[in-house]
C-alpha positions in Angstrom: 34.1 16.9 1.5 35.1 13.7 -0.2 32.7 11.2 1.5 29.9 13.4 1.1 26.8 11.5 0.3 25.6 11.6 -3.3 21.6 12.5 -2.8 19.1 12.1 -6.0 15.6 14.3 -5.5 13.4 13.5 -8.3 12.7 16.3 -10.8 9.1 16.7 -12.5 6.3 15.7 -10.6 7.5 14.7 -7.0 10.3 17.7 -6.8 7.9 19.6 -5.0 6.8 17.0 -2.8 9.8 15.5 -2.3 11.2 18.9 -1.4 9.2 19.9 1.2 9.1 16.0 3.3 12.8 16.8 3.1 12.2 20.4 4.8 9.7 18.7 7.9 12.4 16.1 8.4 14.7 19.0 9.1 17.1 19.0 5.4 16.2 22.6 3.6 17.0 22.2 -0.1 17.3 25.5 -2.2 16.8 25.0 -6.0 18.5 27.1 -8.4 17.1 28.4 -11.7 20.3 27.6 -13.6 22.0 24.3 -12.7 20.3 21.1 -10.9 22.9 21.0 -8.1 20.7 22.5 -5.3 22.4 23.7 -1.5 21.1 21.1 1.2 21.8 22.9 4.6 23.8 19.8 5.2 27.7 19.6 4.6 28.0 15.6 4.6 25.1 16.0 1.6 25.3 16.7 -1.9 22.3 17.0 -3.9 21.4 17.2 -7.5 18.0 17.0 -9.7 17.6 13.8 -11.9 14.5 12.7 -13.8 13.0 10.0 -11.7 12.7 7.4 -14.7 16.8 7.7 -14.5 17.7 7.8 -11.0 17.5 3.6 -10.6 20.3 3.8 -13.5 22.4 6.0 -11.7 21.8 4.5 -8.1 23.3 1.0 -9.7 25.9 2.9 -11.8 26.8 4.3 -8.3 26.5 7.6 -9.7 24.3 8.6 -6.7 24.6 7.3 -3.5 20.9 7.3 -2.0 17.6 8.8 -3.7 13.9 8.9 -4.2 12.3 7.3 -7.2 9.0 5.5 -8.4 8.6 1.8 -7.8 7.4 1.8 -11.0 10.7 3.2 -12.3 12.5 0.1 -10.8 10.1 -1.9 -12.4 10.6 -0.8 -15.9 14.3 -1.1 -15.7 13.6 -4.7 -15.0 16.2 -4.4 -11.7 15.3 -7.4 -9.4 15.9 -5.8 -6.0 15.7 -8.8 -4.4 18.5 -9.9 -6.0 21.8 -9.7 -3.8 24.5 -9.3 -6.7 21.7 -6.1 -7.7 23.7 -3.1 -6.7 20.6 -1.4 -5.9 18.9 -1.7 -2.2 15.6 -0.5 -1.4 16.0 1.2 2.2 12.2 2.4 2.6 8.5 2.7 0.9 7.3 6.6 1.1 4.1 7.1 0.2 3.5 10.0 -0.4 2.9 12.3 -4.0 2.1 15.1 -5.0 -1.7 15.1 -4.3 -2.2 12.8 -1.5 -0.4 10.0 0.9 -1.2 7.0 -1.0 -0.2 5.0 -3.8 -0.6 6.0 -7.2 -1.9 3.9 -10.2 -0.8 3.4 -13.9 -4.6 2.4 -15.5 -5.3 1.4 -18.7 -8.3 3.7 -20.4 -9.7 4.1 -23.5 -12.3 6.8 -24.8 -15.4 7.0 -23.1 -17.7 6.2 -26.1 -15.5 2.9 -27.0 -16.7 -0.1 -27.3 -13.8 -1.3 -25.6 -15.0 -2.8 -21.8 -11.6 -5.3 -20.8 -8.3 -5.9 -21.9 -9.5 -8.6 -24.0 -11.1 -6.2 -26.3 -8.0 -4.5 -27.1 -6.5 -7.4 -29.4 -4.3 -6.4 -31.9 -4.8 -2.6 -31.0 -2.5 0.5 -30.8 -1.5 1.3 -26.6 0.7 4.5 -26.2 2.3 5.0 -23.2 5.6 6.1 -21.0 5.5 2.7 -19.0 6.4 0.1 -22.4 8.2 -2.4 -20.8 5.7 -2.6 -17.7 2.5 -2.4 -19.8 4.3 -5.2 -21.9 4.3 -7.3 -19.1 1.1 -6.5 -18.7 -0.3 -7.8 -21.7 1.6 -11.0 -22.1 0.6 -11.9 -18.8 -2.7 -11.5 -19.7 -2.5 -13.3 -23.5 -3.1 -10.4 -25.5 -1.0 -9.6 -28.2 -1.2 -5.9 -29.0 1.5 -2.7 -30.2 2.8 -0.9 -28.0 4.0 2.9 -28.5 5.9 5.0 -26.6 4.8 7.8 -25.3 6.6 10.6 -24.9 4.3 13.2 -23.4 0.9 14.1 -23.6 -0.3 10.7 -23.2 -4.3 11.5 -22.6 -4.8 12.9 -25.8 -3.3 9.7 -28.0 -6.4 8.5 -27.8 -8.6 11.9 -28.4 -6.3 12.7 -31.3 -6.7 9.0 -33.0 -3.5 7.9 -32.5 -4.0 5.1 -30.1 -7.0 2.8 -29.1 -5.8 2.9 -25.1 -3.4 4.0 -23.2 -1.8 2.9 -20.1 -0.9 6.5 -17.8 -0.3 6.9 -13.9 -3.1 8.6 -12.0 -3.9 9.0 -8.4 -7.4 10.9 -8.4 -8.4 10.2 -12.3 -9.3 13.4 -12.7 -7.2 14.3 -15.5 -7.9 11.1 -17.4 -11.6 11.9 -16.7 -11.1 15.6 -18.3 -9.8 13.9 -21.5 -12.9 12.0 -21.9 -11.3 8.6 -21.1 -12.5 5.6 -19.6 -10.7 3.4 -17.0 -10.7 -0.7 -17.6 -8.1 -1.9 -15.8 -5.6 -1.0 -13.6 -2.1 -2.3 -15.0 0.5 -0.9 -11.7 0.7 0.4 -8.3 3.1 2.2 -7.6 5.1 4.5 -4.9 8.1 6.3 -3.7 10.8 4.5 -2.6 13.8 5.5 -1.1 17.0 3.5 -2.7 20.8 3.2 -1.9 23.7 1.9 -4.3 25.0 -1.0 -1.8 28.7 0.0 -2.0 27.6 2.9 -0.7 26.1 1.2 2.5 29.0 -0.6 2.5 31.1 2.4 3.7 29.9 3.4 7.7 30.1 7.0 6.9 27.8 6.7 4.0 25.3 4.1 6.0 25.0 6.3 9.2 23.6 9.1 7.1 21.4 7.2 5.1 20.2 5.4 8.1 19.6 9.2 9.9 17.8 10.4 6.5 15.3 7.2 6.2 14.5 7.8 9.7 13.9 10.9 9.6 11.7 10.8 6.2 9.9 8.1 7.7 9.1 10.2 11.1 8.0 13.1 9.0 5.7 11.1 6.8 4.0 9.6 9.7 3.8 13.0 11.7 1.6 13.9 8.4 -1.8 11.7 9.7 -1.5 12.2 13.1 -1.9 15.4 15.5 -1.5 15.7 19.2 -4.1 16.3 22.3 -3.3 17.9 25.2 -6.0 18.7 28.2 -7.0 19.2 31.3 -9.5 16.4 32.8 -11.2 15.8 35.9 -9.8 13.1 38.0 -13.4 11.7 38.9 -13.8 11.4 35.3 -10.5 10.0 33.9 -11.7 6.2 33.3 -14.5 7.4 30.9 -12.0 10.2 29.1 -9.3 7.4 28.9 -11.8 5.4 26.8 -12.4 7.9 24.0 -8.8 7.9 23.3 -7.0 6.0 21.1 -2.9 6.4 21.3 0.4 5.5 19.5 1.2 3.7 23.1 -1.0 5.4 26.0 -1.8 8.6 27.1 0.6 10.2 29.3 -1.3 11.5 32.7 0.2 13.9 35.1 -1.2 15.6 38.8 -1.8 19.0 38.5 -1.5 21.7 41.5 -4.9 20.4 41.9 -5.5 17.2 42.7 -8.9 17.2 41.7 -7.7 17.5 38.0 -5.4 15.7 35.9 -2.8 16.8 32.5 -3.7 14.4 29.5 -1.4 14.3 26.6 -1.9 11.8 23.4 -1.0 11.6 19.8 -4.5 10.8 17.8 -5.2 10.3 14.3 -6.1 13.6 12.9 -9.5 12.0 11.0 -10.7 11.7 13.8 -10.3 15.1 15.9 -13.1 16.6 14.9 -15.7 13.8 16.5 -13.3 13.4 19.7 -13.0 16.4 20.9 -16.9 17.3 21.3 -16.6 13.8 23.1 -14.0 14.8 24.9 -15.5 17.7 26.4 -18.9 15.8 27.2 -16.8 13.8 29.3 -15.9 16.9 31.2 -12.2 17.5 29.6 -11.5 21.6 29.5 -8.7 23.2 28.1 -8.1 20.9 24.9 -5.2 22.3 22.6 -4.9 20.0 19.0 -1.6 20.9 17.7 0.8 19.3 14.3 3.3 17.3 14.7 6.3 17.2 12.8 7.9 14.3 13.1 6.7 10.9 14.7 9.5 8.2 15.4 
């Protein structure tokens, strides 16, 4: 198909992630052990595995039309998405990783038993790292001249091994960086998933109608991911003081039963909080209550 869309899913640490938003929002991508061109269940799609610290290269080269990649990514290639002759286009933030919904950080650490407590201290020292040009940034910003290295792997144990002072990594939990014996002093980036087009490409209809269905759909998918829906049965006498215990995207719906002394309540919730509401719920007099997941909110 010649106007199929040119998709980029991030290989490494998101492909699993990414892989599996892609399946809830209703795309199912099969990998293959020998080639990076997986089968998307999708014939106006064509996908392909790229290293995420590439994929803002190829998205301006127009090599792929629409894919996932770190904000941190963007950063580092120094592309200024906010400006219009930049062929890249940033169509949506997904936060989302392979641990947990939120944001990850690149920190900068040093070893535990250093006497190293701000950036300040690290004047004229050794920083290894895969983020350079950001955590260069960084440190001019901030007035201190110090040398940076490269990293190109392995980055925890620079500093274990002796052959950096600090080093600047992305974490989202620390518990790695912890592990290595290392020491957080500063947090350098925050970063997440975004989900970027080549603007030619949303130049053409064809291309823009499917990249408009796929951020949607994404979107709905990561939302579904916090939420979870209530249905019940609730005694009409008692709907005013049930009404009150929940909170809803709009309102609840309500609907007469057979019986008119009961009512059908249905609500989407926050899924935190499930687990206090429905022993509320059923103080109040509300039988019947079925949770169930949701897989895509829009």
């Amino acid at each position: 198909m010649s106007n199929q869309l040119k998709l980029g899913i991030p290989k490494g640490s998101l492909e699993d992630s990414t892989i599996s938003l892609f399946d809830r929002a209703g795309w199912k991508i099969h990998k293959h052990i020998r080639n990076y061109f997986p089968d998307i269940n999708d014939p106006e799609i064509t996908a392909r595995l790229c290293r995420v610290q590439e994929i803002p290269n190829y998205i301006d080269d127009g090599i792929l039309d629409l894919a996932l990649t770190g904000k941190d990514w963007i950063e580092e290639m120094n592309f200024n998405l906010e400006d219009e002759s930049c062929n890249i286009v940033k169509i949506a933030d997904l936060v989302y990783s392979k641990v947990s919904n939120r944001p990850a950080r690149w920190v900068l650490a040093v070893a535990g038993n250093s006497p190293y407590q701000k950036p300040e201290d690290l004047q004229g020292k050794r920083i290894s790292t895969e983020l350079k040009g950001v955590t260069q940034k960084y440190f001019e910003r901030l007035g201190i001249p110090v040398q940076i290295n490269y990293s190109w792997g392995a980055t925890e144990a620079k500093v274990v091994e002796g052959l950096a002072d600090a080093i600047v990594e992305v974490t989202e939990t620390e518990t790695t960086i912890k592990a290595h014996g290392l020491r957080v002093i500063d947090e350098v980036f925050v970063t997440n998933t975004v989900l970027i087009a080549n603007r030619v490409a949303l130049n053409d209809p064809t291309k823009k109608k499917k990249i408009d269905q796929i951020s949607l759909l994404l979107q709905g998918a990561l939302k579904a991911e916090s939420l979870v829906g209530l249905k019940m049965n609730a005694p009409a006498n008692k709907l005013d003081a049930i009404l009150a215990l929940l909170p809803a995207l709009n309102s609840p719906t309500v609907a007469n039963l057979k019986d008119s002394d009961w009512l059908s309540l249905e609500t989407v919730v926050d899924k935190n909080l499930v687990r206090d509401l429905i022993p509320q719920l059923r103080e109040k007099g509300a039988e019947g209550i079925l949770e169930y997941a949701l897989n895509k909110v829009i």
